[in-house]
N, C-alpha and C positions, 0 to 999 in steps of 0.2 A: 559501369560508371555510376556514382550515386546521382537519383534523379534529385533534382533542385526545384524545388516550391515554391511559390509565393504568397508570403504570409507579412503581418505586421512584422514581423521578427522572422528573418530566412531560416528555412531548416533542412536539412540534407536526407534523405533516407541513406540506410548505408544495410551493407551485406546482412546480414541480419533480416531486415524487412523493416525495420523500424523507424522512424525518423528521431534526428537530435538536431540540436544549436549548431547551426554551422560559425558560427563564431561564439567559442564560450568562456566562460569568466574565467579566469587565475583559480589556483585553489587556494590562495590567499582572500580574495576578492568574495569567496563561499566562505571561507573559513569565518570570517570579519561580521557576514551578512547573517551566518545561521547562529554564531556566539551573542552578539547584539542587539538583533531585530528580530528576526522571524518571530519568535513566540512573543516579544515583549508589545509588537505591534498586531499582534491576533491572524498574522498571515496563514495562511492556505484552509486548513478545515478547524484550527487550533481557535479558542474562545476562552474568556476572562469569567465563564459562569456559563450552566447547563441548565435544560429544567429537564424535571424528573423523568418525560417523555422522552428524553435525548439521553438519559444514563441508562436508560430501559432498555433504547435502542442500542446505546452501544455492548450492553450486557446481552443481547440478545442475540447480535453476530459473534461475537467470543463464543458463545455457549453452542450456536451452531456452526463455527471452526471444530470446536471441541467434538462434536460426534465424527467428524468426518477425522482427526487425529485418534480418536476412539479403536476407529476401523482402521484406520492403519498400523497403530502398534498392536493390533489382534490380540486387545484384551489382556494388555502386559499390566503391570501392576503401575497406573499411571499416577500415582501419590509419589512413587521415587523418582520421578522425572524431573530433569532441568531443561533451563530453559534461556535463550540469549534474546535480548528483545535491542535489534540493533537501531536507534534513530529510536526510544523511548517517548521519546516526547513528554506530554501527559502522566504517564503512567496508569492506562487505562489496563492493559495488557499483561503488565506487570503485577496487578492489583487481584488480575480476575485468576493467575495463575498460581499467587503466590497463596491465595484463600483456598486454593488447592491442595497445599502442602508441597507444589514443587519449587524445585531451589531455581531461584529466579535472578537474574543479574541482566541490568540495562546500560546500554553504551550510547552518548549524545554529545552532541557540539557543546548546549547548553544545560543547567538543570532548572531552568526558570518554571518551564512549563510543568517536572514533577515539584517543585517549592510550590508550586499555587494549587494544585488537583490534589497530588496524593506526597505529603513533604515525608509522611512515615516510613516511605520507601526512597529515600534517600540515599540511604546507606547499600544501597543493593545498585546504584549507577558509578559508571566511570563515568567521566565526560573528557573532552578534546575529540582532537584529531580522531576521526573513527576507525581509516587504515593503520595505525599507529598502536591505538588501543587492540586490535584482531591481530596484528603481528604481534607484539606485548603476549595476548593467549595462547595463539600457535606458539611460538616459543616454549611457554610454560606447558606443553600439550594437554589444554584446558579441551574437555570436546562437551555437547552437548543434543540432547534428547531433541529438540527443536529450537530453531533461529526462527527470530520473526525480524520481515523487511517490510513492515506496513506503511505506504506512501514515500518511501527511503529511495528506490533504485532508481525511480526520475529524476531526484536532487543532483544524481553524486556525479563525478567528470566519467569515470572510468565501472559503470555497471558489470562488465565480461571479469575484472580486477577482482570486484565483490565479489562475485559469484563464486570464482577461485578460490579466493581464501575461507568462505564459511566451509568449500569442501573439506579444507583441512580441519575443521570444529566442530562439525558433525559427528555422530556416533555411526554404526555402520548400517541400523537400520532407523538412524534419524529420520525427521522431515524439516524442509524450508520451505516455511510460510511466507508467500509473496503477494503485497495486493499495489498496484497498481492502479491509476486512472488508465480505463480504455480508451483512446484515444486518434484520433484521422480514422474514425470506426465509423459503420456505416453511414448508422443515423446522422453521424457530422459532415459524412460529406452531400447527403440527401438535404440535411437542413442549408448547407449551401449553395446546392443544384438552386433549392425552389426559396433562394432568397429571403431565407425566415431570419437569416441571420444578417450581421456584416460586418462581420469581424470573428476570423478562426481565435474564439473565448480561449479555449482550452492551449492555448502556446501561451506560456507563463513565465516572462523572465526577470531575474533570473532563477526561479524558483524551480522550474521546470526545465533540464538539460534533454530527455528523451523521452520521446513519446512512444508504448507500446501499444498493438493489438496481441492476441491470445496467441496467435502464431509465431510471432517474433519473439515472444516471450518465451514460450517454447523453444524455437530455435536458439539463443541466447544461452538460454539452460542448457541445451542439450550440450553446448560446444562445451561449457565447464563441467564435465563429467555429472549432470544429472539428468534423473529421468522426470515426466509429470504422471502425478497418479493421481490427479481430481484438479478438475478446473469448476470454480463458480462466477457467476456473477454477482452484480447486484442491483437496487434499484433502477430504471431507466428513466431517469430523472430529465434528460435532455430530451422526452417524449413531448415535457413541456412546452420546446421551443416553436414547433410545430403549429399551437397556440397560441394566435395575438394574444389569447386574454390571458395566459399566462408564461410568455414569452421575460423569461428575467433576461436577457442577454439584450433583447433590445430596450427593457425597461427596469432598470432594477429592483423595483421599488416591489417587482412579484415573485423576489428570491426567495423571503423569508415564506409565506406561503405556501411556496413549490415544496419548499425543502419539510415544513410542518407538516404538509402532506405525504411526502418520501417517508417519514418516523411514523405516520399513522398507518402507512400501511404497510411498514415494515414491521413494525410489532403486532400488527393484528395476521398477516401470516407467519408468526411466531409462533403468535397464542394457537392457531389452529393445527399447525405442527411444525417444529424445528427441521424434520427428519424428509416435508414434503417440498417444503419450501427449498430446503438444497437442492433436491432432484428440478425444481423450478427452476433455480440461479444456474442451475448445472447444464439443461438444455437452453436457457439464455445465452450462455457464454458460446456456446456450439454455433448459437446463432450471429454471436458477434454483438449482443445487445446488451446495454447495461454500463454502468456510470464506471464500474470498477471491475478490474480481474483477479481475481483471488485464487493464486494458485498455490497447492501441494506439492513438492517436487520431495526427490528423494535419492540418496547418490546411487548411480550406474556400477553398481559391484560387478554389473555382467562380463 
């Protein structure tokens, strides 16, 4: 039986391990909210202007994605690769791939978010319906080198659906790039043993339908024919909460802060190695620590 929580907003665990909304929107009611607000009102990590710290930094997790995709197509000729970047957004991803010389194509609700960041890459997005558009490929039997699902699989009603169909879009020794919020993870449930908090932050509606840890996520994948070949983490940003004096969830006024600090020391284990700092984010995840899960999966040919 799924256990029942209580939260500002009720949520269910369900077979999997994971918890979601136990009462969730229409897919009309997403459909409406992700075409006309989400990026136009700056919701979830999405912003109207970057400073050059925050493009560094997001160059600087693409580029350590990239060694860990390095080692998994063993050294194959990665200039002929394509690439699906599903929930675009921005066009951060799209940007960093496509100055690679791989063939790059983005699917989203909206294109507000790549008209304001990257408009050059325009012409390389569908937009609508997302299951619509991935049946529309499957169809045409479009397949591809790697699918990227960055902050995507918590949105959407039906995650086990997705999962399904990028297998038919994948190539046979493709990868799916998955990064998710880690979430009802340790730290969050310690920050609300010892009352740092008082209010579970991380339940987001209706932005947020499913909450993962590294396990259910796995689980989840594995039921859609795939395997996981690298899990990372990343920052531990919620280490903050811990901190009255830098507690943003009871104050918010020391988000901006927290987070100027998460770029600072996200790029300064950059600069000291791309290649050390994953094996870091890598025994993070193991641990269950860290703001986000960034997994590698790859299909089950066994």
């Amino acid at each position: 039986m799924n256990k029942l929580i209580h939260t500002e907003q009720q949520v269910i665990k369900n077979s999997y391990g994971y918890y979601e909304l136990a009462h969730k929107p229409s897919q009309a009611e997403l459909d409406d909210y992700y075409r006309n607000k989400y990026y136009q009102d700056s919701r979830g990590s999405y912003e109207h202007s970057y400073s050059d710290e925050e493009l560094l930094y997001s160059s600087n997790k693409l580029q350590q994605k990239k060694l860990i995709l390095d080692e998994l197509f063993q050294g194959d000729d990665m200039a002929s690769r394509s690439m699906l970047d599903i929930g675009c957004g921005e066009g951060w991803t799209l940007e960093f791939f496509s100055s690679l010389n791989w063939q790059v194509k983005g699917v989203d609700f909206s294109p507000h978010g790549l008209h304001t960041h990257n408009k050059h890459l325009l012409k390389f997005i569908e937009t609508g319906d997302i299951y619509l558009k991935l049946q529309e490929f499957i169809d045409s039997s479009q397949r591809y080198d790697l699918v990227v699902l960055d902050n995507v699989l918590e949105h959407v009603l039906e995650p086990a659906r997705l999962l399904h169909m990028i297998s038919m879009l994948i190539t046979k020794a493709g990868v799916l790039l998955i990064e998710v919020p880690n979430d009802f993870s340790k730290v969050q449930e310690l920050l609300q043993e010892q009352n740092c908090i008082n209010r579970p932050f991380w339940v987001a509606v209706p932005d947020h339908i499913s909450y993962f840890n590294k396990n259910a996520l796995q689980l989840l994948a594995e039921s859609q024919g795939w395997k996981m070949s690298k899990c990372l983490a990343d920052h531990p940003i919620d280490m903050n909460l811990f901190n009255p004096d830098s507690n943003y969830v009871m104050d918010g006024s020391k988000g901006k802060n927290c987070h100027r600090s998460r770029v600072a020391i996200e790029n300064l284990l950059h600069d000291i190695s791309p290649a050390k700092t994953n094996h870091f984010y890598e025994a993070m995840a193991d641990l269950g620590i860290g703001r986000q899960i960034i997994m590698f999966l790859q299909p089950n040919n066994g």
